[in-house]
C-alpha positions as CSV (number, residue, x, y, z in Angstrom):
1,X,0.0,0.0,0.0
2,X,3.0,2.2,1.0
3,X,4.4,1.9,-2.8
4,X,1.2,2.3,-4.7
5,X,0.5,5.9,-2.3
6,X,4.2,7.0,-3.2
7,X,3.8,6.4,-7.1
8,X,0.1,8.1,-7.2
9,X,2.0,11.3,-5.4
10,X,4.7,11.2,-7.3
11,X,3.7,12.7,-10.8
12,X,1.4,15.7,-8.4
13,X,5.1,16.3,-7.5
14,X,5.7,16.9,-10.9
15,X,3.2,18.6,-12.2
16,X,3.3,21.3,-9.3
17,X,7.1,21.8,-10.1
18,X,6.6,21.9,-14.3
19,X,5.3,24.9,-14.3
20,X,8.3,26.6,-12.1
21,X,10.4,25.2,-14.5
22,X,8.7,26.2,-17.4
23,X,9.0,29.9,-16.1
24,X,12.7,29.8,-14.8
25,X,13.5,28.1,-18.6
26,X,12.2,30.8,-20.7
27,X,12.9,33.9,-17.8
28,X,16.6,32.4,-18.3
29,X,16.4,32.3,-22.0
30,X,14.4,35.5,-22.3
31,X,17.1,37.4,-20.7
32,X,20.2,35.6,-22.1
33,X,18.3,36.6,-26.1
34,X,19.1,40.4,-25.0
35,X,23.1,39.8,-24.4
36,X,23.0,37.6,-27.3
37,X,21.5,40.4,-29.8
38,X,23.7,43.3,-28.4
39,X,27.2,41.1,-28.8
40,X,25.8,40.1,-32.4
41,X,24.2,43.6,-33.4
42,X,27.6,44.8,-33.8
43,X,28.6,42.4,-36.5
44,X,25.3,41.4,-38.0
45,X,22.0,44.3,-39.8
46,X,18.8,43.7,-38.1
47,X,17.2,42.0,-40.9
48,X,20.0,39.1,-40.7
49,X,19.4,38.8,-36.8
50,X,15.5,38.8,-37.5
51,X,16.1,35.8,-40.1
52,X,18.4,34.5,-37.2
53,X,15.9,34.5,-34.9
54,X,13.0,32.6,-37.1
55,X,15.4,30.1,-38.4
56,X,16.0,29.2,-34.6
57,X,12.2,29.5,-33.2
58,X,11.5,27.5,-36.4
59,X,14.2,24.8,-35.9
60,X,13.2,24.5,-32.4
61,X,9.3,23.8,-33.2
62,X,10.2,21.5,-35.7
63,X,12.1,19.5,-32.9
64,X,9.0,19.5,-30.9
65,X,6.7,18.7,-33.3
66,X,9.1,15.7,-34.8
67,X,9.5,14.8,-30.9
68,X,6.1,14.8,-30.9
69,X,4.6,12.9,-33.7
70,X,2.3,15.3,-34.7
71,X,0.3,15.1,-37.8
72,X,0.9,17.4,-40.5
73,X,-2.2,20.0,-41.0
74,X,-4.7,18.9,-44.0
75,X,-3.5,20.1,-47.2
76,X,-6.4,22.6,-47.3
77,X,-5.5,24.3,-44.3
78,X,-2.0,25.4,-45.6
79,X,-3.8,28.6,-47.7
80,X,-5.3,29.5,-44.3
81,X,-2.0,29.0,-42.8
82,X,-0.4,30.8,-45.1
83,X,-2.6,34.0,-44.9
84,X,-2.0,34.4,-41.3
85,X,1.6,33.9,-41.8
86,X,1.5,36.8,-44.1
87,X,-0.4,38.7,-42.0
């Protein structure tokens, strides 16, 4: 009975401390982006640190989304998709 009550509390545990870490992640990452964009501004235009910066988000999502297994949208969704891109 002991071990059955310590695995039920255990992913609580977790759940009350994801969110913390959630915060601290992007806080740390956040504030490191600033540094980051000051020490390249000096060698880089803003339009290459702005293509920079969606080649990384968009890297990074495609991580999650492989990590993920996520279906690809319906083929027509990407015109919808696209519009609010442009927009």
């Amino acid at each position: 009975m002991a071990t059955l009550e310590a695995t039920e509390t255990l992913p609580a545990e977790r759940e009350s401390r994801l969110p913390l870490g959630a915060a601290l992640v992007t806080v740390s990452l956040w504030a490191s982006a600033f540094v980051g964009i000051r020490s390249a501004g000096r060698v880089f235009s803003a339009e290459a640190l702005a293509l920079g910066r969606l080649l990384v988000a968009s890297a990074a999502l495609g991580l999650v989304l492989l990590a993920r297994r996520e279906p690809l949208p319906a083929w027509r969704a990407f015109p919808g998709i696209a519009i609010c891109g442009v927009f």
